[in-house]
N, C-alpha and C positions, 0 to 999 in steps of 0.2 A: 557820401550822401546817405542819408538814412530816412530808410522804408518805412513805415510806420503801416504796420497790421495788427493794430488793439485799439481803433476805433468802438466793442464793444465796452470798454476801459473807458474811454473818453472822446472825444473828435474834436479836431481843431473850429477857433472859436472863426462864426460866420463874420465874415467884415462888415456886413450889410446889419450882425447885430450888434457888434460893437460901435458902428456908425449911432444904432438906436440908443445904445446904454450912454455916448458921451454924450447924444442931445439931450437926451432926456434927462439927465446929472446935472445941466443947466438950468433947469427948472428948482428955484429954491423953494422949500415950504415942505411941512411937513404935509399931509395927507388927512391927518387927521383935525387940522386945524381950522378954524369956520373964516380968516382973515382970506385976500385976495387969495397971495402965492400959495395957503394952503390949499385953497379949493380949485387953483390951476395945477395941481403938483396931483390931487385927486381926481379931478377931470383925466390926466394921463393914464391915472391908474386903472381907473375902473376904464379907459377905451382898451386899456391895453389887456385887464381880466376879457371884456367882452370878446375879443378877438380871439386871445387861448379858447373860451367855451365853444367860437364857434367852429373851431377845430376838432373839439375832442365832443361833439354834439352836445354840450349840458350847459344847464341856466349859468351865466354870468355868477350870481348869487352862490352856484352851487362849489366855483374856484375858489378853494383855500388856498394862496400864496405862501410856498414853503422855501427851505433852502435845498431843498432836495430832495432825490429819492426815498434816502434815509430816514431824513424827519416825516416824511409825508406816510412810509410803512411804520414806523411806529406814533403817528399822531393818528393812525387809521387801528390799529390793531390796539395799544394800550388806550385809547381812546374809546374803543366799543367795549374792550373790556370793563372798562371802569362803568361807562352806560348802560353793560348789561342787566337785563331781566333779572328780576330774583328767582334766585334758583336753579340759572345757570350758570354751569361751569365748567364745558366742555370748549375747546379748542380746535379746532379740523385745519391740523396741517399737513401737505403732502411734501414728501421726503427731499426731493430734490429741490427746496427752496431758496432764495439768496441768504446769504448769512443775515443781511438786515432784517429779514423774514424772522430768523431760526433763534439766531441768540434775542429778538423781544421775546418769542413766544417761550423762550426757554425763561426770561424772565419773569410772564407770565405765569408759568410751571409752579415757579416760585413763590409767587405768590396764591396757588391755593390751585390753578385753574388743574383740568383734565386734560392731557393732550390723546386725541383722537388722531393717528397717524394715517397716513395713505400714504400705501408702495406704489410705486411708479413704474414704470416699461419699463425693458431694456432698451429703449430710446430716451429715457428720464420724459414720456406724457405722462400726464395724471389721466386716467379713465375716469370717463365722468360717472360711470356705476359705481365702482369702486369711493367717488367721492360723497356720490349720495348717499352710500351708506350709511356715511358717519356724521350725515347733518344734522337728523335729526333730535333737538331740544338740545343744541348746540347755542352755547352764544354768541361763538364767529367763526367764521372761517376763511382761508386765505388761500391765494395760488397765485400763480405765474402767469399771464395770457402768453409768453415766451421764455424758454428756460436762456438765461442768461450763458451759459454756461455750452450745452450741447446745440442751441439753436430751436430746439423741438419747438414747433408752436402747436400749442393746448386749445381743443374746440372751447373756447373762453362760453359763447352763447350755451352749448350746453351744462356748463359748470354753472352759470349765472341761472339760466332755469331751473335747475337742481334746487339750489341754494333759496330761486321763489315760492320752489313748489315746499319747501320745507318748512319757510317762513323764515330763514335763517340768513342772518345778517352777511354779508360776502363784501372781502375785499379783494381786487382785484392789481397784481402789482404789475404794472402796464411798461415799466422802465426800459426794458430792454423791445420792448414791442414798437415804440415810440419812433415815427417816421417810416416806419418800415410796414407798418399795418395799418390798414385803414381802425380805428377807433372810435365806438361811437356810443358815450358815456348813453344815451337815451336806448338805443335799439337793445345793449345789455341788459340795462335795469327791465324793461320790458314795462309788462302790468304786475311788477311784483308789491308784495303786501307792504304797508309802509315801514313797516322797520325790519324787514328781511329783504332775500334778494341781494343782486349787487345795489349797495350802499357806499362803497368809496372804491377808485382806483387811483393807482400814482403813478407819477410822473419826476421825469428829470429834465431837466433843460442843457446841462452840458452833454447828453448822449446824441442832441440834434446840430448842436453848433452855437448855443447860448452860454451865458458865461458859468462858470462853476459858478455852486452858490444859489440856486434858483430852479423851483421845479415847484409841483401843485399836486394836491390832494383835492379830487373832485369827492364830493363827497351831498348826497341826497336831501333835502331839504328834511326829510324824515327823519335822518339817521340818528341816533341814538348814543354821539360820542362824545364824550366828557375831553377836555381841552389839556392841554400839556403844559401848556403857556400861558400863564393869568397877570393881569395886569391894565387891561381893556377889553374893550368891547368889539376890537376893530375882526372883521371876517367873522362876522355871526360868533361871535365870542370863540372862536374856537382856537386862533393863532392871536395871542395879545401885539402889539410891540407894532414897532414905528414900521409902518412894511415901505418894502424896497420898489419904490419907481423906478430908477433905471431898468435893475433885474426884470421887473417885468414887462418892460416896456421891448426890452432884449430877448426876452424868453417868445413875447409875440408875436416879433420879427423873424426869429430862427424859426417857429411851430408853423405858419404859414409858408415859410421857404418850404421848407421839409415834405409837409403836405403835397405842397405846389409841384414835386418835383417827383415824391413818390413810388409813382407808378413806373416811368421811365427810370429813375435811377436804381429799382430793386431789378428789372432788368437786366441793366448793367452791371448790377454788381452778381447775380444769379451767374451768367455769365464769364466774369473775371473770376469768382469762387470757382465755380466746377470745372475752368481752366487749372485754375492750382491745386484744386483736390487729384485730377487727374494726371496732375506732373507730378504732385506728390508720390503718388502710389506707382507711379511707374521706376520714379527712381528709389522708394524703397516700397519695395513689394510685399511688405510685412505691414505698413503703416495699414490701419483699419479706421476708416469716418465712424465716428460718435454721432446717436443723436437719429433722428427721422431724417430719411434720403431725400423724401419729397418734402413734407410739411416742417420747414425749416427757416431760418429768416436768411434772407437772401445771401448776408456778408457773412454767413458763421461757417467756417470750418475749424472743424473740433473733431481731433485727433490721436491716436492711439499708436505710440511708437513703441511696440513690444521689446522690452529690454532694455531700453534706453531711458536714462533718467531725466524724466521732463524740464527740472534746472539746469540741467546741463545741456540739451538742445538749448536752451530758453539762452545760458551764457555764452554760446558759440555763436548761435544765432547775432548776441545782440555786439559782439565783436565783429561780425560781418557788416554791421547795420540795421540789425532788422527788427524792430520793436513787434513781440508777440506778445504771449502770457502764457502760462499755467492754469488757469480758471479768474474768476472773478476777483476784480482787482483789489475788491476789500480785503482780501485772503492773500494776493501774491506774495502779499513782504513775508510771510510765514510758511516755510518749511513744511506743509502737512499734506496728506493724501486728499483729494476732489472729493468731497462727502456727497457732490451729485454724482461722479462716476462711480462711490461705491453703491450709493443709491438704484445705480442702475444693473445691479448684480455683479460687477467687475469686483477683483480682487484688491484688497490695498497696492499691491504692485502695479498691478495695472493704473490706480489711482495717482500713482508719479511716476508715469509716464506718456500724459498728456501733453496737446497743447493744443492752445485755441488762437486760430488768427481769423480775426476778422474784420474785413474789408467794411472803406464809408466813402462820404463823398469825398473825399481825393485821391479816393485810394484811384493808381493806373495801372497799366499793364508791364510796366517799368518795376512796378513793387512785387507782381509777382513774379515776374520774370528774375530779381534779386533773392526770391527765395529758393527757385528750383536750381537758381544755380548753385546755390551752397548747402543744399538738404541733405543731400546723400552725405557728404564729408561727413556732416556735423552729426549724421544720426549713424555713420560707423563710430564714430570719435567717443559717442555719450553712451553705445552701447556697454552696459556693465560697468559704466564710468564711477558707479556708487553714486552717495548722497553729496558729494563736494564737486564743485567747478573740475573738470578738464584737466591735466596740467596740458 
């Protein structure tokens, strides 16, 4: 049987949205077209934008329909950059960001911009002094409302104030926050000035239980962002191309589950986590939790096995059953130290020998009860194991 603990990674898809994506797939016509089945294939689309907006509090209008996380942090960041002001050229990133964040603005770099960096806690938060700093006559800036990675959740409202009081354009990457925090694209933005302020956050729809493939860039009626994707006019010109009914008809289905269940399920899972943090540490007594103790998302334990090398739990582990990870799953397939756990003052050593499990909705007490059984083995076994699997 296999455990599955890297719901951060991905979560199984909701049946209640694949029930939505195959009716909805029945519906022929493109969306953009003025005949019947176009304008019944549009009628789906936009009930089903309305419904994401009024999850994530913001105008219908204001949901750009993406394929994902990914596309959504850089159609929100190469986007403002290209819209920016003349005569700026500053960047405001803070250190422990997703790779999707890091390698555009590293792109960015590239292309001419300034990068304005912020150190991060030994929790990997961003402090919102520390970010104000660097807002100033900035043309974007970016962060986490939850670090993917350590769990830390970031005072988002005062990051987003910051950013209004500055004038300064703010995206917010909402991916790993999503279902797990209440989100409320309006109460962030606030009364900020119209092209500062938070102006875009993202989103992922497979991190709730919607299909890969489909996620949204909320993004301000004000905002200031030049488009990635040319070729129509469709989403306020800003995402060209035939957009995906099913996907979002699935995405709207999983985002109201999600919401709906919330409150009670961070509970549960708050619960099942610090169950396993605490059998962890008992059966190895060296393991140290990553990340803020309290201000954390409910499923994230993220972990620090001193001396043991984190692929080598990770391949013992996944011969037990037990699906975790190393960090963020854009990174796993790649060999290298957690640039959030260096971020956080830790040593490159330390930096592989992490691991992150984190619990979702299916996770039960069956999964963690599979891991404390075979932790201690696996983490004498990887101690000093080197960089190669176990023999």
């Amino acid at each position: 049987m296999r455990h599955y603990l890297d719901h951060a990674a991905t979560t199984p898809l909701r049946p209640e949205a694949r029930a939505a994506w195959i009716a909805a797939s029945e519906t022929v016509g493109n969306a953009s077209s003025t005949h019947g089945a176009g304008q019944d294939a549009r009628r789906l689309l936009e009930e089903s934008r309305e419904r994401i907006a009024a999850v994530l509090d913001c105008d219908p209008i204001e949901v750009v329909l993406t394929s994902g996380g990914t596309e959504s942090i850089n159609l929100a960041l190469q986007g403002l950059w290209r819209g920016r002001p003349e005569g700026a050229d500053a960047v405001v990133l803070p250190d422990a960001e997703h790779h999707a964040t890091v390698d555009t603005v590293e792109s960015l770099v590239a292309d001419g911009a300034v990068l304005r960096r912020v150190a991060v806690s030994s929790s990997a938060g961003i402090r919102p002094a520390a970010f104000a700093a660097q807002l100033p006559g900035a043309a974007l800036a970016t962060a986490l409302i939850a670090n993917n990675e350590s769990g830390t959740v970031n005072d988002a409202a005062s990051l987003a104030a910051a950013a209004a009081e500055a004038a300064t354009p703010l995206h917010l990457d909402a991916v790993a926050a999503l279902g797990h925090l209440p989100l409320s694209f309006r109460a962030l933005r606030g009364e900020a000035p119209s092209s500062g302020g938070l102006v875009a956050m993202s989103v992922a729809g497979h991190k709730i239980g919607a299909p890969v493939g489909v996620g949204a860039l909320v993004v301000a009626r004000s905002a200031r962002i030049a488009p990635l994707l040319r070729g129509g006019a469709q989403q306020r010109g800003l995402r060209a191309g035939t957009q995906d009914v099913p996907g979002a008809a699935a995405f709207a289905t999983a985002l109201e589950l999600a919401e709906g269940e919330r409150e009670a399920e961070s509970a549960r899972l708050r619960e099942l986590r610090d169950r396993l943090i605490d059998g962890i540490r008992e059966r190895v007594p060296s393991a140290e939790l990553l990340g803020d103790p309290v201000r954390r998302l409910p499923g994230n334990a993220h972990l620090l096995f001193p001396g043991a090398v984190g692929e080598s739990l990770l391949f013992l582990l996944d011969v037990a059953g037990i699906a975790a990870s190393t960090g963020s799953a854009c990174q796993a397939g790649v060999a290298e130290p957690s640039h959030v756990v260096m971020a956080m003052g830790r040593s490159e050593q330390d930096a592989r020998s992490v691991l992150r499990f984190s619990l979702g909705r299916t996770s039960t007490a069956a999964d963690v009860d599979a891991v404390l059984a075979v932790i201690g083995d696996a983490f004498a076994r990887a101690s000093g194991a080197g960089t190669g699997a176990p023999s």
